[in-house]
C-alpha positions as CSV (number, residue, x, y, z in Angstrom):
1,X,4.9,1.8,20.0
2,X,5.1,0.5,16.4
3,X,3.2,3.7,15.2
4,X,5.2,6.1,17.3
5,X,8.2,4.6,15.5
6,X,6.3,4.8,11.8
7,X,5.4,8.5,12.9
8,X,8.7,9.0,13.4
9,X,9.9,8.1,10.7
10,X,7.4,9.9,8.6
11,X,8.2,12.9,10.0
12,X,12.2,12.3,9.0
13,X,11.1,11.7,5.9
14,X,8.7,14.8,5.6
15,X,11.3,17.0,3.4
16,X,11.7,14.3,0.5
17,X,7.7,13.7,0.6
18,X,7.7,17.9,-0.1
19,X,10.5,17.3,-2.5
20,X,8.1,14.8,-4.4
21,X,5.2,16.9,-4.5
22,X,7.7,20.3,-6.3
23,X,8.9,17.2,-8.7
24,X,5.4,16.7,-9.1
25,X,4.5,20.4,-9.3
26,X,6.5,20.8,-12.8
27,X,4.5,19.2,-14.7
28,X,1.1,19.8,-12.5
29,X,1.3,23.3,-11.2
30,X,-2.0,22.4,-8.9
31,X,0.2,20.0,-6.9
32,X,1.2,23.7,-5.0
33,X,-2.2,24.9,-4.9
34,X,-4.1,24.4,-1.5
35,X,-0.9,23.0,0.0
36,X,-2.0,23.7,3.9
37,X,-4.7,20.8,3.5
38,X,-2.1,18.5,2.8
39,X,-1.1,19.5,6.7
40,X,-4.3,19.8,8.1
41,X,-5.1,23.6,7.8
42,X,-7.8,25.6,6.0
43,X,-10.4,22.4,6.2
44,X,-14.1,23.2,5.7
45,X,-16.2,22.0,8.3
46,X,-18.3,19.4,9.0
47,X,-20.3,17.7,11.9
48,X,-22.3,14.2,11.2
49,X,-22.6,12.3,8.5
50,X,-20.0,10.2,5.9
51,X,-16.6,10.8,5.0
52,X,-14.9,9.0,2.4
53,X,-11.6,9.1,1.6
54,X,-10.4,8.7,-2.0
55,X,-7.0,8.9,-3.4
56,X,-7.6,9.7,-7.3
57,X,-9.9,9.5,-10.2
58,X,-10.5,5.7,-10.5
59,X,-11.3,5.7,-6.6
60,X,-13.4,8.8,-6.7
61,X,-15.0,7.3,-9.9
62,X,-16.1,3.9,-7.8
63,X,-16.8,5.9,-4.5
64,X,-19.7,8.1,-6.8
65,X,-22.5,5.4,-6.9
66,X,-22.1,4.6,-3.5
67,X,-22.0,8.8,-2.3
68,X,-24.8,9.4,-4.8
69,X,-27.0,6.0,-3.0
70,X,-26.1,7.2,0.4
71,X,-26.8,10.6,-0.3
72,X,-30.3,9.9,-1.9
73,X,-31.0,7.8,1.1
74,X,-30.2,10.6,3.5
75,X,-30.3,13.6,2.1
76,X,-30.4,15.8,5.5
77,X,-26.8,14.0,6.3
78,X,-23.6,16.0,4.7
79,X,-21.2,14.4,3.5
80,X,-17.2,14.8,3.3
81,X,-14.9,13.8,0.5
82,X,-11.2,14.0,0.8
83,X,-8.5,12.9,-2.3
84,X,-4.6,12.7,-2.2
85,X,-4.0,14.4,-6.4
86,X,-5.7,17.4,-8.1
87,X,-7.3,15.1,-10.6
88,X,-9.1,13.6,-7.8
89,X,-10.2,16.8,-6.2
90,X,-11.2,18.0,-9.9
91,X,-13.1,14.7,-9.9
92,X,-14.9,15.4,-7.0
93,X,-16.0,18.9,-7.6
94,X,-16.9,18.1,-11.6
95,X,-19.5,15.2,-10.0
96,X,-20.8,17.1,-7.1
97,X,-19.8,20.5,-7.0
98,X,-20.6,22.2,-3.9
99,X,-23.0,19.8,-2.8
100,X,-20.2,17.7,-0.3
101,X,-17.6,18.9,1.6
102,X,-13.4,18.4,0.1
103,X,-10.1,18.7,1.1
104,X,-7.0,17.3,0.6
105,X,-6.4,14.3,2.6
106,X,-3.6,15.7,5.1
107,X,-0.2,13.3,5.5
108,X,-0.2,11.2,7.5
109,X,1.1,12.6,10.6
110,X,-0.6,12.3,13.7
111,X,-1.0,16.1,14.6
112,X,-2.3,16.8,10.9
113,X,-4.8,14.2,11.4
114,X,-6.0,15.8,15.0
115,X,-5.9,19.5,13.2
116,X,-8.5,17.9,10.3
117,X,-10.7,15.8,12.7
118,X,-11.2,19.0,14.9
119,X,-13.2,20.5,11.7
120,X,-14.2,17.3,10.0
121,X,-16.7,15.3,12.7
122,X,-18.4,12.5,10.9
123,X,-20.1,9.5,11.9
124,X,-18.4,6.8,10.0
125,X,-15.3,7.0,7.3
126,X,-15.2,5.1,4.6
127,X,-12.0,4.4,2.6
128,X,-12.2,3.5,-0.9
129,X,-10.1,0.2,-2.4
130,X,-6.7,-0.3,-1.0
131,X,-6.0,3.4,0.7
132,X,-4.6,2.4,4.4
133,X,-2.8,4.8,6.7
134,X,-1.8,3.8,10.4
135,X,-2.5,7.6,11.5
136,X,-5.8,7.9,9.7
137,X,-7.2,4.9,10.8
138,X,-6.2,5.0,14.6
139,X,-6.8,9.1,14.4
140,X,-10.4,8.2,13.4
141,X,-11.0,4.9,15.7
142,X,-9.3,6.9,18.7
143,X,-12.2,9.9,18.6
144,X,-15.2,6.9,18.1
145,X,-15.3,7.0,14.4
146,X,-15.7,3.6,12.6
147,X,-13.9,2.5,10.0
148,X,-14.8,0.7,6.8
149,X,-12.5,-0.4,3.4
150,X,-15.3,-0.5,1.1
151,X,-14.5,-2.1,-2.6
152,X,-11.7,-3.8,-1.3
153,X,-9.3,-5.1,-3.3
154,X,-5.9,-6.7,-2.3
155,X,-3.4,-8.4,-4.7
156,X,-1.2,-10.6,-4.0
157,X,2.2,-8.1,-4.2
158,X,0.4,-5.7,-1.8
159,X,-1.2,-8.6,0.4
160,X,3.1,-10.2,1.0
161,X,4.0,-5.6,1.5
162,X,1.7,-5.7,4.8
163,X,3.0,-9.3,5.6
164,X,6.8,-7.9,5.7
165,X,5.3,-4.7,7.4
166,X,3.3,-7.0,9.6
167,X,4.4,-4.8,12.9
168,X,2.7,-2.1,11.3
169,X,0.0,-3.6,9.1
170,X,-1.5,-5.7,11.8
171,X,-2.3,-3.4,14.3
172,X,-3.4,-1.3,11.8
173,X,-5.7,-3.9,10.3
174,X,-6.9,-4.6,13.4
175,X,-8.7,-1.1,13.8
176,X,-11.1,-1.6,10.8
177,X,-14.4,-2.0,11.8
178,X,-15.5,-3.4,8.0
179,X,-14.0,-4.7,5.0
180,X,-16.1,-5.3,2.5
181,X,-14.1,-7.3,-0.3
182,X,-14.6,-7.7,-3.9
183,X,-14.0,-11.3,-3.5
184,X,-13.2,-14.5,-1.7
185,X,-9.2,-14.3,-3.3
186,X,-8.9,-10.5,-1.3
187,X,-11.3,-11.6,1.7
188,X,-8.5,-14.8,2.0
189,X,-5.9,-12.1,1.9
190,X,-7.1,-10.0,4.7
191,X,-7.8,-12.9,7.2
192,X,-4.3,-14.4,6.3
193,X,-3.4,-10.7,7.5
194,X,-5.3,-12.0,10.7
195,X,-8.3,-9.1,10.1
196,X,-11.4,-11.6,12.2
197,X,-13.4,-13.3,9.8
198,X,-16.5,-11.4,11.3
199,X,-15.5,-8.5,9.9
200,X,-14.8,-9.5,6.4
201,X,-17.9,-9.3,4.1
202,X,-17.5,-10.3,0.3
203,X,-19.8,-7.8,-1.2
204,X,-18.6,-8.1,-4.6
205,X,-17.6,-5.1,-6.5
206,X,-19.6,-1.3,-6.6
207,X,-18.1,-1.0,-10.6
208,X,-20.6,-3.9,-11.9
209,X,-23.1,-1.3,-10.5
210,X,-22.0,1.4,-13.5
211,X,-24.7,3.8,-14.8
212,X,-23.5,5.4,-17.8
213,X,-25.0,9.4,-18.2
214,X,-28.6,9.1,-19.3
215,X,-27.2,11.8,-21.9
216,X,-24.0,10.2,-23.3
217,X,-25.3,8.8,-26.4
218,X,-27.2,12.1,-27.5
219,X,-23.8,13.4,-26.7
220,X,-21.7,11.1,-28.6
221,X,-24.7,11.1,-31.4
222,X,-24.4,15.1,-31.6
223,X,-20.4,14.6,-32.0
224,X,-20.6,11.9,-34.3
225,X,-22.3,14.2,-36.8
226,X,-20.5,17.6,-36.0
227,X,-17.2,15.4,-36.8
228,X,-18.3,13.6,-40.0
229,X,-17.8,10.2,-38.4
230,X,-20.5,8.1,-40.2
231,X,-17.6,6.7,-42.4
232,X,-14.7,6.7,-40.2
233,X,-13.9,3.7,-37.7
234,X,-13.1,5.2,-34.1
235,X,-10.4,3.5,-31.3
236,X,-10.3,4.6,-27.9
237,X,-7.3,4.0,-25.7
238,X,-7.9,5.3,-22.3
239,X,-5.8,6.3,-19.3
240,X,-2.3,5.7,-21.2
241,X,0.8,5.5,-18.9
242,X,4.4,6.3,-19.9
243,X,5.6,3.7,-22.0
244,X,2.0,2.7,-23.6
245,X,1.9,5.8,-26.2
246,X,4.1,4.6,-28.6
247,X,2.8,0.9,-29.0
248,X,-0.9,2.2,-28.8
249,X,0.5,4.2,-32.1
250,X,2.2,1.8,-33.5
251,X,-0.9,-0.5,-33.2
252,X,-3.3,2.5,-34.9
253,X,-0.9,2.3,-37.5
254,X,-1.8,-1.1,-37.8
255,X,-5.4,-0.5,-38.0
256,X,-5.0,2.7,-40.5
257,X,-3.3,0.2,-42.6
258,X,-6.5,-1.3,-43.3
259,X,-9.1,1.4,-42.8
260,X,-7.4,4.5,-43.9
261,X,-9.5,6.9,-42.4
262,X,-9.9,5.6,-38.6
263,X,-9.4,7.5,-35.9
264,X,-7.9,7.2,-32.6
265,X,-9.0,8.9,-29.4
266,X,-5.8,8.6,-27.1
267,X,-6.7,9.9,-23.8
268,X,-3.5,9.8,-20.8
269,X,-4.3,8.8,-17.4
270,X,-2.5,11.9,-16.2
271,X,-2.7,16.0,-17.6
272,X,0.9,16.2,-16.9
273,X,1.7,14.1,-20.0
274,X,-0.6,15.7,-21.7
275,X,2.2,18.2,-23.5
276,X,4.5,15.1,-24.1
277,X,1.9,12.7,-25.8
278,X,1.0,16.0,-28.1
279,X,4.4,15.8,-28.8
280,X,4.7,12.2,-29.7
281,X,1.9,12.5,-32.2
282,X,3.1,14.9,-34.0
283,X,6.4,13.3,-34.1
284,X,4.6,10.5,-36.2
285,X,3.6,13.1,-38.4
286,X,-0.1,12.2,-37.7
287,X,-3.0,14.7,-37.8
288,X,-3.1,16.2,-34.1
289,X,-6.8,17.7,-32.3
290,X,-6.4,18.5,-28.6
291,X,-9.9,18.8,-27.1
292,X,-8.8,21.3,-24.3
293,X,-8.5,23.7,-27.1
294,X,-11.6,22.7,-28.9
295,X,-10.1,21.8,-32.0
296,X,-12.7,20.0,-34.0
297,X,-12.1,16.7,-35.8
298,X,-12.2,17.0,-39.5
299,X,-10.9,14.4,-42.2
300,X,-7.3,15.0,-41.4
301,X,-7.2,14.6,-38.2
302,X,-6.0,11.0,-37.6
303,X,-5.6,11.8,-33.8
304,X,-7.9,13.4,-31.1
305,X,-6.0,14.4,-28.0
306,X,-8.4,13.5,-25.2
307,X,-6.4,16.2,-22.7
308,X,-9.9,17.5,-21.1
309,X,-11.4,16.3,-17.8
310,X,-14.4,14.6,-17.2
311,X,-15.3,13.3,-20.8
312,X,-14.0,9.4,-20.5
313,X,-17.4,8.2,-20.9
314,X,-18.3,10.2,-23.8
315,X,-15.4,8.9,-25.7
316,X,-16.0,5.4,-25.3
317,X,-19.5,5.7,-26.6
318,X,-17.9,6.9,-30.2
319,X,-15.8,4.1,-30.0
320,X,-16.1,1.4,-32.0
321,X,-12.8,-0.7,-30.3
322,X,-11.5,0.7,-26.5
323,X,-8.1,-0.1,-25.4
324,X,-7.9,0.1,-21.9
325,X,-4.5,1.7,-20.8
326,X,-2.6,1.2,-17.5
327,X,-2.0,-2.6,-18.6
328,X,0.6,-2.5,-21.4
329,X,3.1,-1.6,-19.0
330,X,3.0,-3.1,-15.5
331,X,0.8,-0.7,-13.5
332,X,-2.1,-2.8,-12.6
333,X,-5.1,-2.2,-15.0
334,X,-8.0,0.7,-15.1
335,X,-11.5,0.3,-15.5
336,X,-13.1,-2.1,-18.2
337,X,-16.3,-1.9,-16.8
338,X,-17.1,1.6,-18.3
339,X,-16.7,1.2,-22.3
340,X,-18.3,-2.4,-21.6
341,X,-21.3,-0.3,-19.5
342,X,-21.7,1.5,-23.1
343,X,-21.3,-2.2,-25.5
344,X,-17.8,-1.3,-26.4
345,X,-15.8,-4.1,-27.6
346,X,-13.1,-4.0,-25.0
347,X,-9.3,-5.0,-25.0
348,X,-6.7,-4.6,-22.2
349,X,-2.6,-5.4,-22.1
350,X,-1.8,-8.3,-19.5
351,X,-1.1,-6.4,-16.9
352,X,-4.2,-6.3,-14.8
353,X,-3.2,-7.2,-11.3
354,X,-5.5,-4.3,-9.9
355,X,-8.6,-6.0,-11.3
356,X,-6.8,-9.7,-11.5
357,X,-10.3,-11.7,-10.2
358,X,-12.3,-9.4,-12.3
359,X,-10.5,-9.9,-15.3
360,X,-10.3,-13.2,-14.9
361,X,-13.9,-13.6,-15.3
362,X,-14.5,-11.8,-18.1
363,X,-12.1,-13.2,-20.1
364,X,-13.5,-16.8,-19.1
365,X,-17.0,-15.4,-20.2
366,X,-15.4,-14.3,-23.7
367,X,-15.9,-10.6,-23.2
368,X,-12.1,-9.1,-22.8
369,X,-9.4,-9.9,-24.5
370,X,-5.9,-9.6,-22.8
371,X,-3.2,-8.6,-25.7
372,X,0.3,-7.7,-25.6
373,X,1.6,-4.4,-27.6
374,X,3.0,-6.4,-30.3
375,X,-0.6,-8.2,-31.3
376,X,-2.4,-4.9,-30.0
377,X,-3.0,-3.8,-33.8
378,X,-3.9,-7.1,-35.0
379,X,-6.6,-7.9,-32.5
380,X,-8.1,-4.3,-32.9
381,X,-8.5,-5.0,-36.9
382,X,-10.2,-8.6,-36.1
383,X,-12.9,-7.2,-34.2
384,X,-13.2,-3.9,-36.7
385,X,-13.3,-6.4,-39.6
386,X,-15.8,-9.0,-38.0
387,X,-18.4,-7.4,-36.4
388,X,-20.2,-10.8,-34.9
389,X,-17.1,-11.4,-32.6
390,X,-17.1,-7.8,-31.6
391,X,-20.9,-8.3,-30.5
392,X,-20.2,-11.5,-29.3
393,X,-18.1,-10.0,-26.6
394,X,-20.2,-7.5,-26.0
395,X,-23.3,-9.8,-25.4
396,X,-20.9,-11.7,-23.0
397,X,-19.8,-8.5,-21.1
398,X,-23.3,-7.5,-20.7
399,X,-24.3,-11.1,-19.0
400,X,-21.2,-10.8,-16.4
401,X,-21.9,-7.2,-15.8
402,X,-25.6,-8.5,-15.1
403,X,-24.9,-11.4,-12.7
404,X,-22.4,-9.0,-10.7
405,X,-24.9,-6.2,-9.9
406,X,-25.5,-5.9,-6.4
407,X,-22.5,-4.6,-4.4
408,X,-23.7,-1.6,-4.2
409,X,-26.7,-1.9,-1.8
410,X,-24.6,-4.3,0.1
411,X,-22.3,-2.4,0.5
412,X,-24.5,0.3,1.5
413,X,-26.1,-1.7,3.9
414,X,-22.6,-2.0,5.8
415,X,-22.2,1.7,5.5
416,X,-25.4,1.7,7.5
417,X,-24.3,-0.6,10.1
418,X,-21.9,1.5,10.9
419,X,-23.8,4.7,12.1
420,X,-23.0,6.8,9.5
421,X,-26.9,7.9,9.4
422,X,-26.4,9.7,12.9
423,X,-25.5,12.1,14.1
424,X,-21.7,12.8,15.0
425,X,-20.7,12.2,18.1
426,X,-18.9,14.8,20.6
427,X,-15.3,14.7,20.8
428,X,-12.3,17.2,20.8
């Protein structure tokens, strides 16, 4: 009854969840595109194998390793991927192209869910991270379809939102078939949530598992040259929210205080702030590229605009310092795996709830530095201006990133467990 009431509910609220997505459409256009999906029509089909459900970039990012393993493993099984944002969906079809099935995840209504498990049949669903809807999960688990959280993480603000929600979050909970946790803190989390110990596997985390492109380096080399950088010091800040442009400026200024000819590659989590953060650079009156218009860097450029998709990687290995965005403000944290996969010197802002367990223990080990904006600039200078505590933390990131390796095959092993190498089974 609780979910007939939630349903309810959803569907009450269905005109200001289409009202959101025009808001959102202003500034992304695709947010219109392919808008059938979102209610279950116009889904590609698929019968047998894995589905795995990821609701952005940073999830479709940590759900590649584990697709790519799977895939390698059993390459006559197809595979599904669905996402909830166009930079998701862009993700998925810049990493694999044609090769797996996509779609927009449909709301989470129970008829959308029926219209999009009529075309999409697979074995077993994985969910990526912390992306839990009563309807999907009991939609799948009603037609036979296991269900497993892989890379689950749980802070403690979202752990106390399913406790108030309990009437909904427990039964919900309770039709998982697999969590497998990043660690003990989340594992503790979910059986407090009463989620059977059984089912709770701590796996680790699939990001200590990073591969960086066996070609990023030639890449990076190649631009390095094109751009003159041999003599220029180069900061990365990555995946800027609102609020973190100005400070992550203000803190270049800092660093172009001292070494006149640095450059900054700013690079915002979202392409709908892309036209704003243009905006705020110039407004400093600094030297503007944008790479989606393949402007080249040249001496007076002070600023590259990192508004292209798919190229994250390749900026951090021309960086010398990465500031990893998403933290200055209170969102939760992104990724500091990936510029520490390439022995980047890495700094985040405090705000790293999303990764809390993960940070934790790489700032014991000495190899991330948590900063606020107003020592941003002054911590970026100490480790351009000594270069033995800049290696010293990326020696240390190297060892944690070592003794961490792992999840992934576990993880794949529960993927296993579950069936998802068979083939579907029959149901309407």
């Amino acid at each position: 009854m609780t979910r007939f009431f939630y349903s309810v509910l959803f569907h009450l609220l269905l005109p200001l969840v289409l009202l959101r997505l025009l808001w959102r459409a202003r500034h992304a256009p695709e947010y219109l595109k392919r808008v059938g999906e979102r209610f279950g029509f116009g889904i590609p089909a698929m019968q047998g194998g894995l589905w795995v459900h990821a609701v952005s970039v940073g999830e479709t990012l940590a759900a590649a390793p584990l697709v790519n393993a799977w895939r390698k493993a059993h390459p006559d099984q197809p595979v599904f991927i669905s996402t909830m944002t166009p930079t998701g969906s862009a993700r998925v079809h810049a990493i694999w192209g044609d090769a797996v099935g996509h779609a927009y995840a449909p709301y989470d209504l129970p008829w959308a869910w029926a219209l999009f498990l009529r075309r999409v049949r697979p074995q077993a669903l994985v969910i990526m991270e912390t992306e839990l809807w009563p309807n999907m999960i009991h939609s799948a688990r009603s037609r036979g379809i296991p269900v497993m959280l892989a890379n689950a993480r749980l802070s403690e603000r979202s752990a106390r939102g399913y406790y108030l929600a309990g009437w909904l979050s427990r039964p919900m909970l309770g039709e998982l078939s697999c969590i497998a946790a990043q660690d003990e803190s989340t594992a503790a989390r979910f059986r407090d949530l009463g989620v059977p110990d059984a089912r709770i596997s701590v796996t680790g985390s699939v990001k200590f598992d990073i591969t960086p492109p066996a070609d990023i380096h030639a890449r990076a080399h190649q631009l390095h040259v094109e751009w003159k950088l041999a003599s220029r010091l180069v900061v990365v800040a990555a995946s800027t929210h609102s609020g973190e442009d100005i400070p992550v400026l203000m803190a270049f200024a800092a660093v172009r205080a001292r070494h006149k000819h640095a450059l900054l590659i700013l690079v915002p989590r979202h392409p709908e702030r892309f036209e704003n953060v243009a905006s705020i650079v110039r407004q400093k009156r600094l030297g503007l590229a944008r790479r989606s218009r393949g402007e080249a860097v040249t001496p007076e450029t002070a600023v590259l605009l990192g508004d292209s998709m798919g190229e994250l990687m390749l900026w951090y290995a021309l960086a010398d310092v990465a500031i990893v965005g998403g933290s200055l403000v209170p969102v939760g944290g992104h990724n500091v795996l990936e510029p520490m996969a390439l022995d980047v010197p890495t700094v985040s802002g405090p705000h790293v709830h999303n990764f809390q367990t993960i940070a934790n223990e790489l700032v014991a080990a000495g190899a991330l530095q948590l900063v606020d904006a107003n020592h941003l600039g002054e911590v970026c200078n100490r480790l351009l201006d000594h270069p033995e505590q800049a290696n010293t933390m990326v020696v240390a990131a190297r060892d944690v990133l070592q003794r961490n390796r792992g999840a992934l095959q576990r993880q794949l092993a529960l993927i296993d467990d579950l069936g998802g190498n068979e083939p579907a089974p029959a149901h309407a």
